[in-house]
C-alpha positions in Angstrom: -17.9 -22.0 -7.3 -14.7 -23.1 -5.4 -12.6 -20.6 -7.1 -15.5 -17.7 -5.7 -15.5 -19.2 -2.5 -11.1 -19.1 -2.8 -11.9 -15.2 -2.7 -14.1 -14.8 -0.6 -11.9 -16.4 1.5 -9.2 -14.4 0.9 -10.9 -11.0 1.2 -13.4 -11.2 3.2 -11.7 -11.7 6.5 -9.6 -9.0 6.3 -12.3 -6.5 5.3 -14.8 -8.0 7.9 -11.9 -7.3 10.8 -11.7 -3.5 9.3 -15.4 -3.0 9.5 -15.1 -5.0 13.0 -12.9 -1.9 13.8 -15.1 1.0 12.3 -18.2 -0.1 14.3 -16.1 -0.2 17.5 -15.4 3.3 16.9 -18.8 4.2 16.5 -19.5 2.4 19.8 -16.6 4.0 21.6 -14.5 1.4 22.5 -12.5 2.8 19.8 -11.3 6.1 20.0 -9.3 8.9 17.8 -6.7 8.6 20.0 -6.5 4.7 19.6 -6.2 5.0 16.2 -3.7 7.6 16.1 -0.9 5.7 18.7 -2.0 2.0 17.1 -1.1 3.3 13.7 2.3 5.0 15.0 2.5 1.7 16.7 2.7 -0.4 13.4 4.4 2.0 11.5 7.0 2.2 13.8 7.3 -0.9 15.0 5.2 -4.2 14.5 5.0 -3.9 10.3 9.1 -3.2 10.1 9.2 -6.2 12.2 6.9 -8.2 9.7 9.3 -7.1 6.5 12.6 -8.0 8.3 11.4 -11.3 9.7 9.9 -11.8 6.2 13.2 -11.4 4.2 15.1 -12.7 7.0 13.8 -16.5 7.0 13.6 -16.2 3.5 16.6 -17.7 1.0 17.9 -14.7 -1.1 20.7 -15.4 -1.9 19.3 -18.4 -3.8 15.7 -17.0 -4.5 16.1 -13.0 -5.0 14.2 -12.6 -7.9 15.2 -9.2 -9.7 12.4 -9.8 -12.5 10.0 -9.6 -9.8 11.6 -6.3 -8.6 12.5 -4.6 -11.8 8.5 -5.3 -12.8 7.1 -3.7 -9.6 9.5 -0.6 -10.2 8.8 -0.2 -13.7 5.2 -0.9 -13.1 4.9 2.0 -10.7 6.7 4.2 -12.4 5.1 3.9 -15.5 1.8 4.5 -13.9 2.9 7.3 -12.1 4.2 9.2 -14.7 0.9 8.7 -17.3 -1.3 9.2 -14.4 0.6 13.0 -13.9 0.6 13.2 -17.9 -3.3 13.0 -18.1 -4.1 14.8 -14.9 -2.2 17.8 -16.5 -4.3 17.6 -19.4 -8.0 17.2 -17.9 -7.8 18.6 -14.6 -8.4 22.7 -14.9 -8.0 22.8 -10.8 -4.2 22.5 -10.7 -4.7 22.5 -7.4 -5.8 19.2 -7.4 -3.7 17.2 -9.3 -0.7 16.5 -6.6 -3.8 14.9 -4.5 -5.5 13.1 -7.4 -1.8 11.4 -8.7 -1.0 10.4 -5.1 -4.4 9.1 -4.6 -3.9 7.1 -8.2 -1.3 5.3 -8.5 0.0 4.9 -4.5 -1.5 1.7 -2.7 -1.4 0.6 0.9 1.4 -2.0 -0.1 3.2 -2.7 2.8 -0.1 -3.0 5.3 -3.0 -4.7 3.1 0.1 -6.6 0.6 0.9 -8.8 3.7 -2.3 -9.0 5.3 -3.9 -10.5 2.2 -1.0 -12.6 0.7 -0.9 -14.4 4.5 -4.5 -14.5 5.3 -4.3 -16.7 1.8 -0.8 -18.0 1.8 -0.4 -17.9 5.6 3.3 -17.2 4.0 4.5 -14.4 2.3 7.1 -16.2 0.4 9.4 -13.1 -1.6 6.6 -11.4 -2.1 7.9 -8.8 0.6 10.3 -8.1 -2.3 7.6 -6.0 -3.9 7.9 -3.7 -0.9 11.8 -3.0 -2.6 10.4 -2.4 -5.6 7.6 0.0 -4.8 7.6 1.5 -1.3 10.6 3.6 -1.8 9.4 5.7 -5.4 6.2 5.5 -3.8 7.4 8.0 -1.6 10.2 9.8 -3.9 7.4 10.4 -6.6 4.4 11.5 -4.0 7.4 14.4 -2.5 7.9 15.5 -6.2 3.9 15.5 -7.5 3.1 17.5 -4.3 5.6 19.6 -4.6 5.3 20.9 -7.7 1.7 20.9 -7.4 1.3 22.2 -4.4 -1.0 25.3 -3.4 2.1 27.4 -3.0 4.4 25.9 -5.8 7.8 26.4 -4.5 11.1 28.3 -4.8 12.7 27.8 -1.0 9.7 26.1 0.6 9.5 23.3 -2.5 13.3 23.0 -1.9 13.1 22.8 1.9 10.1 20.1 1.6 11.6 18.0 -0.8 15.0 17.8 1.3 13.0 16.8 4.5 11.6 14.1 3.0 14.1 12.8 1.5 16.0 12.5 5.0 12.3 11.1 6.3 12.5 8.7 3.1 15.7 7.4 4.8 14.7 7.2 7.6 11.4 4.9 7.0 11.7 2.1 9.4 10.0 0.1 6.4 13.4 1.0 4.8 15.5 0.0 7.2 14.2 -3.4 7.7 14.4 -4.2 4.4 17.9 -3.4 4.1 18.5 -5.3 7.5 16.2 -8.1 6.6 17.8 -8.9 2.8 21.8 -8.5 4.7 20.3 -11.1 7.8 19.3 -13.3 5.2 22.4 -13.6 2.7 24.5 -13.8 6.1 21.9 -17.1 7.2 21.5 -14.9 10.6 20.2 -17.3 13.1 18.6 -15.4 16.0 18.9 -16.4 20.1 15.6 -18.9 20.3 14.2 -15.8 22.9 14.6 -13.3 20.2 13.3 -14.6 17.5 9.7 -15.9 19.8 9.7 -12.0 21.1 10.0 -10.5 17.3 7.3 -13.3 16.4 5.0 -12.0 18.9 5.3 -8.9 17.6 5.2 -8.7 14.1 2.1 -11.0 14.1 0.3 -7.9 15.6 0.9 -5.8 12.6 -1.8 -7.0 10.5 -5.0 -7.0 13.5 -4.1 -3.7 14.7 -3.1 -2.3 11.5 -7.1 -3.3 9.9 -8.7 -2.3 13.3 -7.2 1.7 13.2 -7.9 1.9 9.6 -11.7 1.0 10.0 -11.4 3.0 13.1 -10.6 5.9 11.3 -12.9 5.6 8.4 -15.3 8.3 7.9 -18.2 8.5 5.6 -18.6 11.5 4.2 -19.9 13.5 1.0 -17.5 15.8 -1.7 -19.5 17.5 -4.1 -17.1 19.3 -5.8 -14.4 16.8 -6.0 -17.0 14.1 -6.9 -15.6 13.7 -10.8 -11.8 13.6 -9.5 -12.9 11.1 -6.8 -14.2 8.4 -9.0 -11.5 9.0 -11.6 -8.6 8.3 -9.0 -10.5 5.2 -7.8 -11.3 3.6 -11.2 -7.3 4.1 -12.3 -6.5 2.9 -8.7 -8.7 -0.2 -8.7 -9.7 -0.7 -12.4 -7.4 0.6 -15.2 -4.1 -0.1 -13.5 -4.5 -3.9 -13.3 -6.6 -4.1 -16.7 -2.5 -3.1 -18.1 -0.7 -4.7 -15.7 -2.2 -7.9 -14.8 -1.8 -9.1 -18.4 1.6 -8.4 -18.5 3.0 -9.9 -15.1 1.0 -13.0 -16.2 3.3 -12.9 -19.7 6.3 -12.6 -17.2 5.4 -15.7 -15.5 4.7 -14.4 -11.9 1.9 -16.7 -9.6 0.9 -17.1 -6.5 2.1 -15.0 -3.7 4.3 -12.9 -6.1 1.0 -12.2 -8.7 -0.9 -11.3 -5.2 1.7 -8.9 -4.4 1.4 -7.2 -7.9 -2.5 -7.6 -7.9 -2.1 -5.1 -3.8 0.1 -2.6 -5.8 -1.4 -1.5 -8.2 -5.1 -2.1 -7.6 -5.0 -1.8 -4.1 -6.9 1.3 -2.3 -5.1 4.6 -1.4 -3.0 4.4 1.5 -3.6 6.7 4.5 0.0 8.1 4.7 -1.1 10.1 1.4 -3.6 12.3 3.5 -0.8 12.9 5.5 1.1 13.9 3.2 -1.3 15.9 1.3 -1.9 18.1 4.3 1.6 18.6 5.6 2.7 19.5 1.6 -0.3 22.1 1.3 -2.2 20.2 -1.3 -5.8 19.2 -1.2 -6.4 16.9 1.4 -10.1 16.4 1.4 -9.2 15.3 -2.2 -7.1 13.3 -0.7 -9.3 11.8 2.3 -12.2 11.0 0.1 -10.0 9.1 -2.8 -9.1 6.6 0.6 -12.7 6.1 1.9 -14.4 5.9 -1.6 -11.3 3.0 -2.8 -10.9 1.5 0.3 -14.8 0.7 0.2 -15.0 -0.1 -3.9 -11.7 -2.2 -3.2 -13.6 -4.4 -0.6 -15.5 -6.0 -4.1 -12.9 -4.8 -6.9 -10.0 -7.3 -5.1 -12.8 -10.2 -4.9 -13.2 -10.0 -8.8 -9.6 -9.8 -9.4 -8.7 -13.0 -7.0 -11.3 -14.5 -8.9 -10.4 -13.9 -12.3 -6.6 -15.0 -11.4 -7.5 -17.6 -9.2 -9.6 -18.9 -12.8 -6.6 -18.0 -15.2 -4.2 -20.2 -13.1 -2.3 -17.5 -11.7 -3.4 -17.9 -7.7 -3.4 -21.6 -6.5 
């Protein structure tokens, strides 16, 4: 019962404060345009923040962990590429395919990672490190998938898209920060006591706001012919992945805020930046839509189990 109740605790906060934020929408206290700038808002500014400050006060150059990153690279990668492998084989609408990979194998890391490992940890130790190790093919491999599957499959356009988001890729301020964070922590950069209260103040709205405009932009709504594809993606997304994975970061000796981090990434729900994506690539981006409200809601009880079971196998204390 304790180890349930160690779950609950863990998920159920930061669920409740994303339902918190769709029923303000639906009482209009929340509006499209809210959501819009508030998600800008973190992007931009208050979760880069988080990551730098993260890796910052953290000890690197004593700590850096490159099992831990090499996994979550590896992990993602693999995924990715059996995920394309079988959605080439099964899927007749080709169409779909750059929206059902995307929607597979690419979590909300950076947002819901943090949120959950400090709601639990109130810490998130080198965990942040995952970010390194995922983020960045995260975005490399959703370019290429929708790219090559998109509704009007390249020559110049493909080539055009592809070199635009690879300048956008360097250019994430997710990026950036980590780069800055991981060279302010191996030089021990101390920040002026004003600075470092102001960055505190706001990085710690990263995670509220962040949970507010994603249940403010939730939308329930029905696909009937993407139905099949829908459930698939969220069952690899939320199911499959971590019945491979989990087993094997266990074997690599990962725990606690580290295992957490692995648990977000590859069982995590779709992000939102993939319907983004899947729109401004010409893919299929209802696909896309309804793979984010149908794992975001499953993941709400799928995360629960998982906790559970690690928090029972030793691996979350």
């Amino acid at each position: 019962m304790n180890d349930l109740i160690y779950s609950l605790n863990g998920t159920v906060p930061i669920f409740a404060v994303m339902v918190l934020g769709y029923f303000l929408k639906k009482m209009g206290m929340i509006t499209d345009e809210f959501v819009s700038v508030t998600n800008k808002y973190v992007f931009w500014v208050a979760l880069p923040l988080m990551v730098f400050e993260d890796l910052r006060t953290a000890d690197i150059s004593t700590d850096f962990d490159w099992r831990f990153v090499v996994f979550c690279f590896g992990a993602t990668a693999i995924s990715f590429f059996a995920i394309w492998g079988g959605a080439e084989l099964f899927i007749k609408d080709k169409t779909m395919i750059g929206a059902f990979v995307q929607g597979s194998f690419r979590s909300s890391a950076a947002v819901l990672g943090l949120a959950f490992i400090k709601n639990i940890y109130h810490d998130a130790g080198l965990a942040p490190l995952m970010i390194i190790g995922a983020v960045p093919f995260y975005n490399v491999a959703s370019v290429v998938v929708l790219t090559f599957r998109g509704k009007n499959q390249a020559g110049k356009e493909g080539k055009t898209g592809i070199k635009k988001a690879c300048i956008n890729i360097v250019k994430n301020p997710i990026i950036i920060c980590i780069v800055l964070g991981c060279a302010a922590s191996l030089v021990h950069l101390e920040l002026p006591v004003m600075i470092d209260k102001t960055i505190g103040l706001v990085e710690r709205t990263a995670t509220p706001l962040a949970l507010l405009a994603i249940g403010g932009g939730f939308t329930f709504a029905t696909a009937k012919t993407r139905e099949k594809q829908t459930v698939w993606a969220t069952a690899i997304k939320l199911f499959i992945q971590p019945m491979v994975v989990l087993p094997l970061a266990i074997l690599m000796g990962f725990h606690n805020q580290e295992m957490l981090a692995i648990l977000i990434m590859i069982a995590g729900p779709a992000t939102v930046s993939g319907y983004v994506m899947s729109k401004e690539m010409n893919n299929d981006y209802v696909l896309s839509s309804y793979i984010i409200v149908f794992s975001t809601l499953i993941s709400a009880f799928s995360l629960t189990f998982w906790i559970y079971l690690l928090r029972c196998l030793g691996s979350l204390k």
